[in-house]
DODRENFI-580779 format. One record per residue (C-alpha): residue number from 1; residue in one letter; x, y, z. Coordinates in pm, whole numbers. Last residue first. Example, Ala and Ser with C-alpha at 12.3 -4.5 7.8 and 13.67 -1.06 7.14 Angstrom:
BEGIN
(pt 2,s,(1367,-106,714))
(pt 1,a,(1230,-450,780))
# end
This chain:
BEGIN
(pt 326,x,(10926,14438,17248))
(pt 325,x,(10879,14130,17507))
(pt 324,x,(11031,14128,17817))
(pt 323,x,(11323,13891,17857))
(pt 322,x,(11265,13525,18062))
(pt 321,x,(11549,13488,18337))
(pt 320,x,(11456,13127,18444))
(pt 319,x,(11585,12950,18784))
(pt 318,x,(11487,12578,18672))
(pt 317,x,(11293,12366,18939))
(pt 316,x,(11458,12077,19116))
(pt 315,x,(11464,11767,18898))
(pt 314,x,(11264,11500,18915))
(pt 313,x,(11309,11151,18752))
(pt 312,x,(11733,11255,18691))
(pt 311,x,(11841,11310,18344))
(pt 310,x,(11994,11080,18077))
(pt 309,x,(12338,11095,18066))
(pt 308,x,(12554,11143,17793))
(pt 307,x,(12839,10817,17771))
(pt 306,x,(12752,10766,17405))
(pt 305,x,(12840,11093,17291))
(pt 304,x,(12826,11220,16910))
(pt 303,x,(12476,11207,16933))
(pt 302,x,(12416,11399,17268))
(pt 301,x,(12177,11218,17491))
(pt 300,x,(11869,11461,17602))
(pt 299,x,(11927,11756,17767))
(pt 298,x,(11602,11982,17729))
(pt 297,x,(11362,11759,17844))
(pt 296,x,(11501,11669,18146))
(pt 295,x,(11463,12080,18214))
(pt 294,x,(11053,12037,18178))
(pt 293,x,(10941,12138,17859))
(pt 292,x,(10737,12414,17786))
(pt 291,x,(10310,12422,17820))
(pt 290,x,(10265,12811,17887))
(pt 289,x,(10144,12857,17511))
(pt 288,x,(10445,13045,17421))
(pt 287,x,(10658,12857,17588))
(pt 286,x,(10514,12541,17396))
(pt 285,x,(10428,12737,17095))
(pt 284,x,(10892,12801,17066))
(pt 283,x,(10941,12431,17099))
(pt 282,x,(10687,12356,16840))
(pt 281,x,(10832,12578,16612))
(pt 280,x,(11191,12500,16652))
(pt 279,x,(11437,12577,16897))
(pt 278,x,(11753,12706,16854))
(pt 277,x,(11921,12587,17171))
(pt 276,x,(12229,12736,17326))
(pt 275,x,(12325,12517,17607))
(pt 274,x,(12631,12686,17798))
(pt 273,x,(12820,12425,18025))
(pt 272,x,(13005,12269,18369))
(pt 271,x,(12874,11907,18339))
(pt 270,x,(13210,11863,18104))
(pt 269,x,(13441,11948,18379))
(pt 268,x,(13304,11582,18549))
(pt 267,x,(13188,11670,18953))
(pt 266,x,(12872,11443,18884))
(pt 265,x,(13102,11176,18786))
(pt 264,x,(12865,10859,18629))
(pt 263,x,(12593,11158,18543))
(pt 262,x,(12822,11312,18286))
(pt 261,x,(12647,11601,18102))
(pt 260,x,(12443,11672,18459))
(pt 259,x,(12100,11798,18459))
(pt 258,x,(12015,11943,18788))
(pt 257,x,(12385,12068,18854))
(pt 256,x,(12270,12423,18884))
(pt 255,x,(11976,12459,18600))
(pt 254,x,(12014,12812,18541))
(pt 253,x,(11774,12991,18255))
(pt 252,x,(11730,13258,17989))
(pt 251,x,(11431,13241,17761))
(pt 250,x,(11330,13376,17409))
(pt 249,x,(11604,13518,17269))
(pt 248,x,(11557,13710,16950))
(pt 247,x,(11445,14000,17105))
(pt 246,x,(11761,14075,17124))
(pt 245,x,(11939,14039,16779))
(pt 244,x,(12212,13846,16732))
(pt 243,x,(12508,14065,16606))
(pt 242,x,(12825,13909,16779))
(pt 241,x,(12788,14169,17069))
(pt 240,x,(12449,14018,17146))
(pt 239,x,(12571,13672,17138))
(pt 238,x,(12824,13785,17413))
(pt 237,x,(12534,13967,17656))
(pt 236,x,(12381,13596,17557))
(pt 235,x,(12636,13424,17709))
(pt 234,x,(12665,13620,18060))
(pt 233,x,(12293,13554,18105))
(pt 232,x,(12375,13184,18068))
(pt 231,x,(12632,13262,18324))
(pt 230,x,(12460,13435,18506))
(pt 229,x,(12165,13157,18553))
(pt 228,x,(12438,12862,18621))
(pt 227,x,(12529,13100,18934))
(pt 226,x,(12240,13154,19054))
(pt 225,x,(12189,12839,19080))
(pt 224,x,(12500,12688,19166))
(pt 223,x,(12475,12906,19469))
(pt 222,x,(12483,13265,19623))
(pt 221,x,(12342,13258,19985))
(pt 220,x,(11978,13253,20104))
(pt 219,x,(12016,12838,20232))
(pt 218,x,(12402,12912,20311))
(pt 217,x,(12749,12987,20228))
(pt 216,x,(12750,12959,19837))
(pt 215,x,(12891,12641,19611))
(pt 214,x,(12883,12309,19630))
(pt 213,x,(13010,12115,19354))
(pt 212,x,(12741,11911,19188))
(pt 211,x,(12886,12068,18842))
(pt 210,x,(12739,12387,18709))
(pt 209,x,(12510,12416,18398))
(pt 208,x,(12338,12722,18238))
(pt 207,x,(12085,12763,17978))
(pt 206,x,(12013,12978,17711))
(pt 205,x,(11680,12928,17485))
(pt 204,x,(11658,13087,17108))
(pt 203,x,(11437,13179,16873))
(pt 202,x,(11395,13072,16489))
(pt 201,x,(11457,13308,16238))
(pt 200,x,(11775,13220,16057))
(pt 199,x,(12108,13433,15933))
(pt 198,x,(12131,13581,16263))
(pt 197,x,(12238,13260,16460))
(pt 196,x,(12619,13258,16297))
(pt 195,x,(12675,13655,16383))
(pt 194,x,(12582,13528,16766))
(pt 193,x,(12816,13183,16690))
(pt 192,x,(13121,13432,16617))
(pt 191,x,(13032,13637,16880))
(pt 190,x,(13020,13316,17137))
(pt 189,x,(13357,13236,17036))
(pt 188,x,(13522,13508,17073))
(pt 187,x,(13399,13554,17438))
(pt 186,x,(13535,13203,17475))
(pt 185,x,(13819,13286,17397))
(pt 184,x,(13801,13605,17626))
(pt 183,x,(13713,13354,17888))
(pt 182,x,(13347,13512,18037))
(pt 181,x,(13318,13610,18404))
(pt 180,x,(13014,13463,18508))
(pt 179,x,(13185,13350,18864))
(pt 178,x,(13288,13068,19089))
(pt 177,x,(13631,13000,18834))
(pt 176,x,(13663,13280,18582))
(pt 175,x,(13479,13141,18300))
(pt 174,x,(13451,12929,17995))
(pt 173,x,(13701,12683,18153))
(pt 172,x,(14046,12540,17922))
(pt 171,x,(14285,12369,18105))
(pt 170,x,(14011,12109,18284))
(pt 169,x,(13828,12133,18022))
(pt 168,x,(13411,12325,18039))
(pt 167,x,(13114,12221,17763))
(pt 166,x,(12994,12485,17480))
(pt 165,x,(12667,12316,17370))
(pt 164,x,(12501,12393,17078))
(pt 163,x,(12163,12241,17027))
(pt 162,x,(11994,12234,16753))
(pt 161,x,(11615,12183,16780))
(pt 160,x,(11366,12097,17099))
(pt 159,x,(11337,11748,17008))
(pt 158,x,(11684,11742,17012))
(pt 157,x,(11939,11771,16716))
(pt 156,x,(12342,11788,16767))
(pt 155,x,(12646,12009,16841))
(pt 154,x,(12912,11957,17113))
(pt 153,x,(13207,12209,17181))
(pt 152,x,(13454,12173,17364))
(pt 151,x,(13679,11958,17149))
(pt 150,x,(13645,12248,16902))
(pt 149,x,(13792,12496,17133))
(pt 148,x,(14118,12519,16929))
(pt 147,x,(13949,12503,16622))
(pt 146,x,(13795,12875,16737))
(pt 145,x,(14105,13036,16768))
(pt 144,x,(14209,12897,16420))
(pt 143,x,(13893,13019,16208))
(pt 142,x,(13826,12773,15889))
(pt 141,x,(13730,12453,16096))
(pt 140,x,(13487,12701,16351))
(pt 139,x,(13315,12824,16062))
(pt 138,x,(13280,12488,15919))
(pt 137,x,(13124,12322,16210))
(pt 136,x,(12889,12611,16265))
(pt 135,x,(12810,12616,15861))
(pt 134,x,(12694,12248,15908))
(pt 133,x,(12501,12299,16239))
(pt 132,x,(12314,12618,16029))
(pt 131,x,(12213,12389,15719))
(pt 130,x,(12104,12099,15986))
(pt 129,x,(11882,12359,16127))
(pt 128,x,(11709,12467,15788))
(pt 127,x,(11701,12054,15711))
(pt 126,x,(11486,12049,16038))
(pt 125,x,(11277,12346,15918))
(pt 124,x,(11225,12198,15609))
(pt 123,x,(11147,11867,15762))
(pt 122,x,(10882,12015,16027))
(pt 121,x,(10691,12250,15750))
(pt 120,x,(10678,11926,15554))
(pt 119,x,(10565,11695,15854))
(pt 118,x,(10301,12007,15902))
(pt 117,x,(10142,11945,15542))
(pt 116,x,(10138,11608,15548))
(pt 115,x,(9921,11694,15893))
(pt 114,x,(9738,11917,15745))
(pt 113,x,(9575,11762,15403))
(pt 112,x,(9441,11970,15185))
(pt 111,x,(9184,11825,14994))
(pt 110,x,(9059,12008,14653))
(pt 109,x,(8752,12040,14550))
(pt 108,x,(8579,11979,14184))
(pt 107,x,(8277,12203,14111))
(pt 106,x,(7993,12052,14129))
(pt 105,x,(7771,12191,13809))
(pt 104,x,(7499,12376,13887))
(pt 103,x,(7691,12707,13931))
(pt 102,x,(7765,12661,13542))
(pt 101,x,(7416,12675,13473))
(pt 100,x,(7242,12344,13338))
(pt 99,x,(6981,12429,13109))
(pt 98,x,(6651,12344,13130))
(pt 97,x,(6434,12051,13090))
(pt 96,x,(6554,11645,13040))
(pt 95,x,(6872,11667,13265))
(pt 94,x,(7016,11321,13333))
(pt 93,x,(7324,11388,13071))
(pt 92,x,(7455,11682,13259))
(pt 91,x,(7689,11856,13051))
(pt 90,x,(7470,12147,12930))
(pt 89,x,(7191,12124,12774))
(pt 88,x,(6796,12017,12916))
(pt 87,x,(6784,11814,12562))
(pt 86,x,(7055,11665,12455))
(pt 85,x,(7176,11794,12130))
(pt 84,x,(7378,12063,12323))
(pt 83,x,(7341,12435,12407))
(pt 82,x,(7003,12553,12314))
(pt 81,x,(6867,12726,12659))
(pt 80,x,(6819,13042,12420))
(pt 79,x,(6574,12848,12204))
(pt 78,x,(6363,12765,12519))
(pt 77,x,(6331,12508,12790))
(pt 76,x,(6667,12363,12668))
(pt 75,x,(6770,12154,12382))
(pt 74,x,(6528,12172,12040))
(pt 73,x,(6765,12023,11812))
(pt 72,x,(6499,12095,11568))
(pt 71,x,(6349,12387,11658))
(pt 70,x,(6685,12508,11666))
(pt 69,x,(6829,12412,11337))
(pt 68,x,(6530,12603,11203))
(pt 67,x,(6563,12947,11380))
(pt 66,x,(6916,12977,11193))
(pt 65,x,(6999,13365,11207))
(pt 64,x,(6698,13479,11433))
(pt 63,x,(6735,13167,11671))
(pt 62,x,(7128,13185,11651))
(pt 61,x,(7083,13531,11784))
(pt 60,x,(6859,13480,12064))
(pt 59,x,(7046,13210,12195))
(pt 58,x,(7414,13337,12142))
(pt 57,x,(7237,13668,12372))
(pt 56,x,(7078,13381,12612))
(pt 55,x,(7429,13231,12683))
(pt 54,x,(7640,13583,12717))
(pt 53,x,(7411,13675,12997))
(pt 52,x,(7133,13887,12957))
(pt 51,x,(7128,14286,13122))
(pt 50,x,(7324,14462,12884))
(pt 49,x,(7132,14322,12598))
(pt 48,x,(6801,14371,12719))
(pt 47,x,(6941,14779,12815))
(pt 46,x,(7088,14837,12465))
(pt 45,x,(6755,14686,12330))
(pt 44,x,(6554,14933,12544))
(pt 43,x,(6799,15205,12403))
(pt 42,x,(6669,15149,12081))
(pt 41,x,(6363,15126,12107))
(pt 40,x,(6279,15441,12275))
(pt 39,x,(6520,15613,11992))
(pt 38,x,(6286,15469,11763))
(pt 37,x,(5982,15631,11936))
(pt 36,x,(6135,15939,11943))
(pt 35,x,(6257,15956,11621))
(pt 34,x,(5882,15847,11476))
(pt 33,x,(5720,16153,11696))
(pt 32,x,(5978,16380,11511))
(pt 31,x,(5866,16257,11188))
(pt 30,x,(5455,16275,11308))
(pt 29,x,(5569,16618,11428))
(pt 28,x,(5711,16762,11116))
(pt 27,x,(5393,16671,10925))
(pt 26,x,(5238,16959,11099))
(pt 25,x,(5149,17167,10786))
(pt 24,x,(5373,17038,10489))
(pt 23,x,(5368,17361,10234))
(pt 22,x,(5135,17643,10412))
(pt 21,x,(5436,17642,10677))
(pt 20,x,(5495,18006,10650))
(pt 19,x,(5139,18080,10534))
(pt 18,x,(5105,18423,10289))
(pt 17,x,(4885,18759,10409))
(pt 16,x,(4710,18876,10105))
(pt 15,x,(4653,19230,10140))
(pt 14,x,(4347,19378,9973))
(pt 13,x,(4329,19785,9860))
(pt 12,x,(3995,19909,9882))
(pt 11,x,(3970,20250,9661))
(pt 10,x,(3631,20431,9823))
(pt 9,x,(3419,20610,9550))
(pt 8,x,(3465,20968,9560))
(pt 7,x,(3611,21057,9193))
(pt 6,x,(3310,20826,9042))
(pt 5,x,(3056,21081,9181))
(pt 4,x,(3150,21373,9075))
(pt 3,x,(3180,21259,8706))
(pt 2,x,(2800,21144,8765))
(pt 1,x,(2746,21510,8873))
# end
């Protein structure tokens, strides 16, 4: 029976289950938890650094690498204001706290002074026009047909700019006589001063001059003026031809016998003329601005001739042939 017994007691067999991380627990975390935190740091410097100026960063890092010399010298509200031996920094010796900024310091100006600056802008353009009067006079001395006409023609500075004036002989008119007919020498020599014009910027004014002759069969007939206004429209066709471009003139007008050349003989070939003017800047804002100069103005004394005439106290308005503007 006891043998019985022994052969049915239970067998218990024990399984011992064994910890993964039975070696270091959580300790992990409190590593991971350090990384964090460092990494936390770290970019907060990157961000203090980023956002001080180049001044406080040499600041801060002279203070940790000599912290001494600073106390000492002790410039500037703090250790990063430490930029001279005076204190308050900076170049401004009547400073005693904080440091001067660059913005604090005046910077130095610099006058500009506009009416030097406009006589310049008037001599270069003056010494532009005196370039162009001087290639004229040699373009006509190298070119036979056009030394022929030389005696006709009259070049000099106004107050307007260069004027070229092409002036009538008594062998040798511009055009048909009584009407806008151009010469064809003097057709040749309007192209050549058209190609001439193109090689500066400034704008031109045309303007036509008859003698005192009378001319037309009434009040409402065709006269001197509308006569000295084709043939200054007549010109610039020519000018045209020669290369000039269009929009380049500026105003196109008749002045009759208004403004005479000669005023001792009013019936003088020489009062019969083309004016080509290439006006300057101030000329050019005084039509633009509405304010131009009356027809006397226009015709003052040529240089080269003592006997020009001055022009009357009130001359009879100016038929004008103004182009549209592109």
């Amino acid at each position: 029976m006891a043998g019985d017994a022994k052969k049915l007691q239970p067998i218990i067999i024990k399984r011992v289950k064994k910890g993964g991380h039975a070696a270091h627990g959580g300790a992990w975390k409190i590593a991971y938890a350090d990384f964090v935190t460092a990494m936390m740091a770290f970019f907060l410097m990157m961000w203090l650094i980023g956002s001080t100026s180049e001044g406080d960063r040499k600041g801060i890092a002279d203070y940790f690498s000599t912290p001494l010399k600073l106390s000492m010298l002790g410039g500037g509200a703090t250790s990063g204001d430490s930029s001279s031996v005076v204190k308050g920094g900076g170049q401004d010796l009547s400073r005693s706290v904080g440091q001067v900024k660059q913005g604090d310091v005046e910077a130095p100006t610099r006058a500009v002074n506009l009416q030097a600056l406009k006589a310049e802008q008037v001599r270069a353009e003056r010494a532009r026009l005196e370039r162009l009067k001087e290639d004229i006079e040699r373009k006509i001395d190298s070119n036979e047909k056009l030394r022929a006409l030389k005696s006709q023609i009259r070049l000099d500075m106004t107050r307007e700019g260069l004027r070229i004036q092409i002036v009538d002989a008594n062998n040798r008119p511009m055009f048909a006589s009584g009407s806008a007919v151009v010469q064809p020498y003097m057709r040749d020599l309007l192209q050549e001063i058209g190609a001439l014009l193109t090689e500066v910027p400034n704008r031109l004014t045309l303007e036509g001059h008859t003698d005192s002759q009378s001319f037309g069969n009434g009040v409402l007939g065709y006269t001197n003026w509308e006569l000295s206004a084709d043939r200054a429209n007549a010109s610039r066709r020519e000018l045209k031809v020669g290369g000039l471009p269009e929009t380049r003139v500026m105003r196109v007008q008749g002045l009759a016998a208004s403004v005479p050349f000669d005023k001792n003989d009013p019936l003088a070939p020489v009062n019969r003329r083309i004016s080509i003017i290439v006006m300057n800047r101030d000329a050019e804002d005084r039509i633009t601005l509405g304010d131009g100069p009356e027809p006397a103005a226009s015709a003052p004394a040529a240089l080269a001739t003592p006997a020009a005439p001055a022009a009357p106290a009130k001359a009879p308005a100016a038929i004008s042939i103004t182009p549209p503007t592109r």
